[in-house]
C-alpha positions in Angstrom: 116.8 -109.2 -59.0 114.8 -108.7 -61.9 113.0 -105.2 -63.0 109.5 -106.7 -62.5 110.4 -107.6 -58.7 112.0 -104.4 -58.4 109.0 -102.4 -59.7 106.6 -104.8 -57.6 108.2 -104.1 -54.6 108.2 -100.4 -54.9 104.6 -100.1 -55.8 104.1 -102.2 -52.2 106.1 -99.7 -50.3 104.3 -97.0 -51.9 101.1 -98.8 -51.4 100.4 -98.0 -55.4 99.8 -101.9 -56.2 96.2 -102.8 -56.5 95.0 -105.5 -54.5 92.0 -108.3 -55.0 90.5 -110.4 -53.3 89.0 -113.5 -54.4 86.0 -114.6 -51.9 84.5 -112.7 -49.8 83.4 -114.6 -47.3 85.2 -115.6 -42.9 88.5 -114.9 -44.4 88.1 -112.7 -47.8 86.1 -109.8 -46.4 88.6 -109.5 -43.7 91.7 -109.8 -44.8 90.1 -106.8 -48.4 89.6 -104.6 -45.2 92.8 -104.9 -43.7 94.5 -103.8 -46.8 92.1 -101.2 -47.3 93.0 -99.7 -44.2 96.6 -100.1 -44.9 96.5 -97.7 -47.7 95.7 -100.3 -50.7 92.9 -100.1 -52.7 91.7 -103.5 -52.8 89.0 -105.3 -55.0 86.6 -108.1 -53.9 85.4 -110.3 -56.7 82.6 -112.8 -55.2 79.9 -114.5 -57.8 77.4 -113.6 -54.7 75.6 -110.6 -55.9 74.3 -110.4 -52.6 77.3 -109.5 -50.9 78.5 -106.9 -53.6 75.8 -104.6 -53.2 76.1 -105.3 -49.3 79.5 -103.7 -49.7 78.1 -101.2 -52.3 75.9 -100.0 -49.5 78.2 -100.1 -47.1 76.9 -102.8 -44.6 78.9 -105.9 -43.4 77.4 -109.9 -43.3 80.6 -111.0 -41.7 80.3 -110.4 -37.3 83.7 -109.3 -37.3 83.6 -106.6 -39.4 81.5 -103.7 -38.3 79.2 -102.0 -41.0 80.8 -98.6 -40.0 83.9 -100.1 -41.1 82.7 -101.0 -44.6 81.4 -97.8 -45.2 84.6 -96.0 -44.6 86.4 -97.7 -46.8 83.7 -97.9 -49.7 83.5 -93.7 -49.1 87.1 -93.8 -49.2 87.5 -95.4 -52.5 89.8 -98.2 -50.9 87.2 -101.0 -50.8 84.5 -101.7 -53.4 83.3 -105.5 -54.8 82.3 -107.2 -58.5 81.2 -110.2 -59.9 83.4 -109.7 -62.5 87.1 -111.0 -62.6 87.8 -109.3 -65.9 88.8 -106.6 -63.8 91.7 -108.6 -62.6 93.9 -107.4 -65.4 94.8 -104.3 -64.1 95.3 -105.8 -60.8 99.1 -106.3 -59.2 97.8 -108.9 -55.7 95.9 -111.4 -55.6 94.7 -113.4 -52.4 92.6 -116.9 -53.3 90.1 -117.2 -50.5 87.6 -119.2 -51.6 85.7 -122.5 -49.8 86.9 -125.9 -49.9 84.8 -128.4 -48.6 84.1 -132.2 -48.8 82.2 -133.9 -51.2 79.8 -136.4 -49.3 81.9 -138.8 -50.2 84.6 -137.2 -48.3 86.9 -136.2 -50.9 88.1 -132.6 -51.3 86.3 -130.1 -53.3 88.2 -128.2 -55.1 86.0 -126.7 -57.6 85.9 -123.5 -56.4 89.8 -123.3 -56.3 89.6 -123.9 -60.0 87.0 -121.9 -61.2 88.7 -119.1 -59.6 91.9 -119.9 -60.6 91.0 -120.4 -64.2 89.4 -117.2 -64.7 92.7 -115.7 -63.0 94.6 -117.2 -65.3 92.8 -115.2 -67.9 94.1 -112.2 -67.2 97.7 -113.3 -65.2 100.1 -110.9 -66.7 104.2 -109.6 -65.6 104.4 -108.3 -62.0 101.0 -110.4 -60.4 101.8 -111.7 -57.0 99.1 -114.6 -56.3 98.5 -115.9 -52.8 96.0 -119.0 -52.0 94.5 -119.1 -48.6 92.1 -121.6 -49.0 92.8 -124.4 -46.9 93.5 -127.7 -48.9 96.5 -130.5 -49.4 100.1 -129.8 -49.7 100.6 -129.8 -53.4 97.7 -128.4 -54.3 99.2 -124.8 -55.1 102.2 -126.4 -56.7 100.3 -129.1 -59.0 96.6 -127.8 -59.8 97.0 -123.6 -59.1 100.6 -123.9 -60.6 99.4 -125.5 -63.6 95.9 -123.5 -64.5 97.5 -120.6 -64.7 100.5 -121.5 -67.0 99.0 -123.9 -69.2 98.2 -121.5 -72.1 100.8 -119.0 -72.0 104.9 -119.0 -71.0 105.2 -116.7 -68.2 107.6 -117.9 -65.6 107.2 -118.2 -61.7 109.3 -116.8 -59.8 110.2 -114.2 -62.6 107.7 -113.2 -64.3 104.9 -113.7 -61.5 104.8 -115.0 -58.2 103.2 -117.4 -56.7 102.5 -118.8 -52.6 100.5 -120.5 -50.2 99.5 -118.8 -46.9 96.8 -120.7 -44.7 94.4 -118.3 -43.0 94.2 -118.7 -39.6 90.7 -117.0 -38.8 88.6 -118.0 -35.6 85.5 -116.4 -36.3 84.2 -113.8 -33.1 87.8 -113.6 -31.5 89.0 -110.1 -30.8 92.5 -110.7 -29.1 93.7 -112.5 -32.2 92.7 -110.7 -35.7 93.7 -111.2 -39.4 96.1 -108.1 -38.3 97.8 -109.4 -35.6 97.7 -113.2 -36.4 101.3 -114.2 -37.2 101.2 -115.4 -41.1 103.0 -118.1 -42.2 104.0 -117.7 -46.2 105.9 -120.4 -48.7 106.3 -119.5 -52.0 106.8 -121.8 -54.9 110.3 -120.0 -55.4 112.3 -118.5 -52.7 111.7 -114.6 -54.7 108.0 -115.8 -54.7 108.1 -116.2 -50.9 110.2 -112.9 -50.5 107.1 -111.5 -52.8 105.0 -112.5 -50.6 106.3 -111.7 -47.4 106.9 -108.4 -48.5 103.6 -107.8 -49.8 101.9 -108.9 -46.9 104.1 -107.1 -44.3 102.8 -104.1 -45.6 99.4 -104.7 -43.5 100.3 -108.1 -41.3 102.2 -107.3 -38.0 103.8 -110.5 -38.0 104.8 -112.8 -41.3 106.4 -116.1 -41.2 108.5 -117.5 -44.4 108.9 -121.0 -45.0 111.0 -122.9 -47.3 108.2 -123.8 -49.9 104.4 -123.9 -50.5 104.5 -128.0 -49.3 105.4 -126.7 -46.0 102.4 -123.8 -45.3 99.7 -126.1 -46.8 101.1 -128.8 -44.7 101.5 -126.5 -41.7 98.2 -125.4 -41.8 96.5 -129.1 -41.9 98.6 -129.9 -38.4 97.3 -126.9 -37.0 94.0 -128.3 -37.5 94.6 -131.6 -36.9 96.2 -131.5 -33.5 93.0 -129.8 -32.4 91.1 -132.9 -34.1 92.9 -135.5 -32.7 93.0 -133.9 -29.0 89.3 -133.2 -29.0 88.5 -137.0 -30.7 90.5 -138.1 -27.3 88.3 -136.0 -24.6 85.1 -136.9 -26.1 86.0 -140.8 -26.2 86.9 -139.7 -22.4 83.4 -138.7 -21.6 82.0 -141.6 -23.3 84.6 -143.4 -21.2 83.3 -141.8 -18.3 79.8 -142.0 -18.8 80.4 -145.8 -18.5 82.7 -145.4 -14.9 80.2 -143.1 -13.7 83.0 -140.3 -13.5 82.3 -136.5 -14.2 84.5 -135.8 -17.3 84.7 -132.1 -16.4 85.6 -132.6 -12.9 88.4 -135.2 -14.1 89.4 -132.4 -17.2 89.6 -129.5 -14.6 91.8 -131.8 -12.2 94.6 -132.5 -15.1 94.8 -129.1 -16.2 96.1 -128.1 -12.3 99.7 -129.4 -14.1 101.7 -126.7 -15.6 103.3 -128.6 -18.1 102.6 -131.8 -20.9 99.3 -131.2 -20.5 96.6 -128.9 -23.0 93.2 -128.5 -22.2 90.7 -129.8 -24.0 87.1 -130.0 -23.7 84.1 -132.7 -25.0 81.1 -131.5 -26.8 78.1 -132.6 -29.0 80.7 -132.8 -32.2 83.1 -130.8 -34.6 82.0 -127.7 -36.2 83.1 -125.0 -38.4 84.8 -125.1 -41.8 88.0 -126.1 -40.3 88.7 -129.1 -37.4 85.9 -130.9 -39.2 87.2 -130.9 -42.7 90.6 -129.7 -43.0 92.5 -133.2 -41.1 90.4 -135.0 -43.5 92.1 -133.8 -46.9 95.5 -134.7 -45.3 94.2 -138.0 -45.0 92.5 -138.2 -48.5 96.2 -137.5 -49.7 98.0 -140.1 -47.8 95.2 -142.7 -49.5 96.5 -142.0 -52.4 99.9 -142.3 -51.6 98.8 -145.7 -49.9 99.3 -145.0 -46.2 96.1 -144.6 -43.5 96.4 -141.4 -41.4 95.1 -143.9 -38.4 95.0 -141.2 -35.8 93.0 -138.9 -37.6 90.7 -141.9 -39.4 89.8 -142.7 -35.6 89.7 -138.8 -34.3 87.2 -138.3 -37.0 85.0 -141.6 -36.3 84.9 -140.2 -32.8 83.7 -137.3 -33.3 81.9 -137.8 -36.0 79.3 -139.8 -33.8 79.2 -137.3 -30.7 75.9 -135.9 -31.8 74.4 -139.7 -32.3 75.9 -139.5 -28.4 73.8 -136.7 -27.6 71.0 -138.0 -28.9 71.2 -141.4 -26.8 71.7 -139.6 -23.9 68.1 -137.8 -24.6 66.7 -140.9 -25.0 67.8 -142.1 -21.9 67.1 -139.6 -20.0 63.4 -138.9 -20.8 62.8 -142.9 -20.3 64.0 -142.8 -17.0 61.1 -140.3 -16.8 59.1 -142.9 -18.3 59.0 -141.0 -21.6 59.4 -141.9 -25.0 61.9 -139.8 -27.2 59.1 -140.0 -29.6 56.3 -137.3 -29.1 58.5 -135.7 -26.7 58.9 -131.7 -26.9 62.2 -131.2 -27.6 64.2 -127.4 -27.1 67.5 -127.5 -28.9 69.8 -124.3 -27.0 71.9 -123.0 -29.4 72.2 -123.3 -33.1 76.0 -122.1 -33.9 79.1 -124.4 -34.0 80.7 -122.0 -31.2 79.6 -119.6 -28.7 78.6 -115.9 -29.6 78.6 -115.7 -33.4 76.1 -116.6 -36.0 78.6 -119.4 -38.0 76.7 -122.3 -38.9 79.4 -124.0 -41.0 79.2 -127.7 -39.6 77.8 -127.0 -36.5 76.9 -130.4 -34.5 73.2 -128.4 -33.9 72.4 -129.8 -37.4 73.2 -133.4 -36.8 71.3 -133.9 -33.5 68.2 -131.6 -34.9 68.0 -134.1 -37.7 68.6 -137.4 -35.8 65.7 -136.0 -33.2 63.7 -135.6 -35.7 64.8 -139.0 -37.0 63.3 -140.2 -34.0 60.3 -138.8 -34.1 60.7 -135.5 -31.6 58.5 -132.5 -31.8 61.9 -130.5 -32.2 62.2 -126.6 -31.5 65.5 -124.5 -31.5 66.4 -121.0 -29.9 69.7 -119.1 -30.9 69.8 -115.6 -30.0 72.3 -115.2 -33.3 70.7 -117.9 -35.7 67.4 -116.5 -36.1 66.6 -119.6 -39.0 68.1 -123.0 -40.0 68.1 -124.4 -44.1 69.2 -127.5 -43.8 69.1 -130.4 -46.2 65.3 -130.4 -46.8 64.2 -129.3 -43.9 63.7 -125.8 -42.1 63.2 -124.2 -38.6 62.8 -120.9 -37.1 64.4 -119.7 -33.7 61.6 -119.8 -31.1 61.2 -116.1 -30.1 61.2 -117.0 -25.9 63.5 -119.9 -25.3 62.5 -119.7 -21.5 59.0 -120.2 -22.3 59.9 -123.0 -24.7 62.3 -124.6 -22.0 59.4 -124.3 -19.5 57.3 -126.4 -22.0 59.5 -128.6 -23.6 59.9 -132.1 -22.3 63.8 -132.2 -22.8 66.7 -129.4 -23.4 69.7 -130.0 -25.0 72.4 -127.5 -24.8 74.5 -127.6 -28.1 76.3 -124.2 -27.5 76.7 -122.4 -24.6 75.8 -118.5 -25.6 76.7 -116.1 -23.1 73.3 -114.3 -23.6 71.5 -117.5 -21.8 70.9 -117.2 -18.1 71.7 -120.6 -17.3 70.4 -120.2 -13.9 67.0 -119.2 -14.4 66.8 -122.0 -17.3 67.7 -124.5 -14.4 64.7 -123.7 -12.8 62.1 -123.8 -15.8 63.3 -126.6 -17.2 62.0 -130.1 -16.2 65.1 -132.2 -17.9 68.6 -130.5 -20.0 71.3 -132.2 -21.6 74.4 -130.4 -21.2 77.1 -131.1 -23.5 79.1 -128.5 -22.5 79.2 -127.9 -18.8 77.1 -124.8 -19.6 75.4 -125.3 -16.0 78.6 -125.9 -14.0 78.9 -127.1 -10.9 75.1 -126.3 -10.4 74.5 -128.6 -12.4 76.4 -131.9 -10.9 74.3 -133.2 -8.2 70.7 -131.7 -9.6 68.9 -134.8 -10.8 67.2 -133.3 -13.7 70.4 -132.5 -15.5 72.6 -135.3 -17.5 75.6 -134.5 -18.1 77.9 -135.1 -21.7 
């Protein structure tokens, strides 16, 4: 073992290493406070000067992370944030958690993978240990973070510095499954940098995972992601199917999950959202292109679900013409404005596809979400309507998008003159009351 492992690994135990993180956004913010309560002083670096003084003051723009908290460990001298990655020389761990979405042309963006890494490379020195989280495809840390940071000088991985992949796993407004108790799945580019690594984030991480090599985590994490694809494309071409049969796709999802085994439930909605089932499948399959092979499951998962909110919309239309209504003119209240339930994430959400293709159609369009109090999207925005009662009372149509637990469904069935439910937000309340359509 050489003496820079050797010293590395004692200033982990100790808890003397110095820790950034790079990002401070769903994942960055939570896994800097994590460490920080660990006993590690740990650094955020974020170009956002908006969320370093949030930290400076001590107040949280992440919902799982409690103001209180942030304060603590600012007071404490264990958490504190910076624009500037100069700092980074005197630091020992780094975590890479930055975004990485699609271009519009559905190719991966990895710009902000290697801005950050670049500047990182700046200042990578004997003894750094350097995790990426940011979702992406397998070879990414291998070929592009691998190679920005040794290009200009002839410190070796594995020896020198160290150097893994460990996809994060956050679901934004859980509470039974945290950064802290979410089993972590590490492959290094070396076995010593996977042993690094593992040790390094044992030190906070109740559970950690090593696998053979950095191929195998980045891989790992896109199946994650895309089993949930795939699974959800098949239940929402069920309820189109069943729309057709005239069959209640809830009533025939509820029946199948009565087996106790080879069988997961799934449920339809108005489409994908959040950063990860909507994008992550679709650099797997941006890779295979290039190795000239069609990932045909997830090509068709993603066609599926990409049209659910065009669904949605139809359904609308429907509906208020066998009112004798046009979708056009018609007042319409959009419930719900997140991609899930009881958080304020709008990364994705299917709200923003069926506001725009209503308006596309020429609805007066309105939207009430009790954690999404206004919408920037594209070049248009909207404002949460302050009563969404009174707005369901007046509005001609209601489409549920997400199914907030601060909504009292039953009182909305009685104000309301027509709702689209895609998502069985009404229940069984809902199945034989004419005024409701069903996804």
């Amino acid at each position: 073992m050489s003496k820079t492992r050797t010293e590395l690994e004692a200033k982990l135990t100790n808890r003397s290493a110095k820790m950034a993180v790079l990002g401070l956004g769903y994942v960055g913010l939570p896994l800097a406070a994590v460490f920080a309560e660990a006993g590690f002083e740990v650094l955020g670096i974020d170009p956002d000067e908006r969320k370093i003084k949030a930290i400076a003051a001590g107040e949280s723009y992440i919902g799982d992370i409690e103001s209180e908290q942030v304060a603590r460990l600012v007071q404490a001298g264990k958490l504190r944030a910076t624009t500037d990655f100069g700092e980074l020389a005197h630091i020992d761990l780094v975590s890479i958690c930055v975004p990485t979405p699609l271009r519009k042309t559905g190719d991966p963006d990895l710009a902000f993978i290697v801005s950050a890494t670049e500047k990182l490379a700046e200042q990578l020195h004997p003894g750094m240990v350097i995790v990426l989280e940011s979702t992406t495809y397998p070879g990414t840390t291998r070929e592009l973070v691998l190679d920005l940071l040794t290009k200009n000088n002839d410190l070796k991985v594995g020896e020198d510095f160290f150097l893994a992949f460990s996809p994060e796993r956050v679901d934004p407004g859980r509470t039974d499954w945290t950064t802290v108790n979410m089993p972590k799945v590490i492959g290094g580019i070396t076995a010593a940098c996977s042993q690094v690594a593992a040790a390094w984030y044992s030190q906070a991480l109740e559970t950690v995972i090593p696998v053979s090599s950095t191929e195998v985590a980045e891989m790992a994490k896109l199946l994650e992601n895309t089993f949930r694809m795939v699974n959800i494309g098949l239940v929402n071409e069920l309820a189109l199917m069943c729309n057709r049969l005239g069959v209640d796709v809830w009533e025939v999802i509820d029946a199948a999950a009565t087996k106790p085994f080879g069988f997961m439930k799934f449920t339809p909605g108005p489409g994908l959202g959040g950063h990860c089932i909507p994008i992550d499948p679709l650099y797997l399959s941006w890779k295979m292109k290039s190795l000239n092979y069609t990932a045909r499951f997830i090509e068709l998962a993603s066609e599926i679900n990409t049209n659910m909110p065009r669904h949605v919309v139809t359904r609308a239309l429907e509906a208020l013409n066998d009112q004798g209504k046009a979708l056009n003119g018609s007042k319409v209240l959009v419930l719900g404005a997140a991609y899930k339930p009881d958080i304020d994430d709008m990364r994705e959400s299917p709200a923003l596809d069926v506001i725009a293709l209503l308006r596309e159609k020429k609805a007066d369009v309105s939207y009430h979400d009790p954690h999404v109090p206004h919408i920037q999207h594209d070049d248009w925005h909207m404002d949460s309507v302050d009563d969404y009662l009174k707005a369901a009372k007046q509005a001609d149509a209601v489409v549920i998008i997400t199914n907030h637990a601060a909504y009292d469904y039953a009182e909305l069935l009685k104000q309301a003159k027509l709702i689209v439910d895609t998502r069985n937000a009404l229940g069984s309340a809902s199945k034989s009351n004419p005024k409701v359509v069903r996804l």
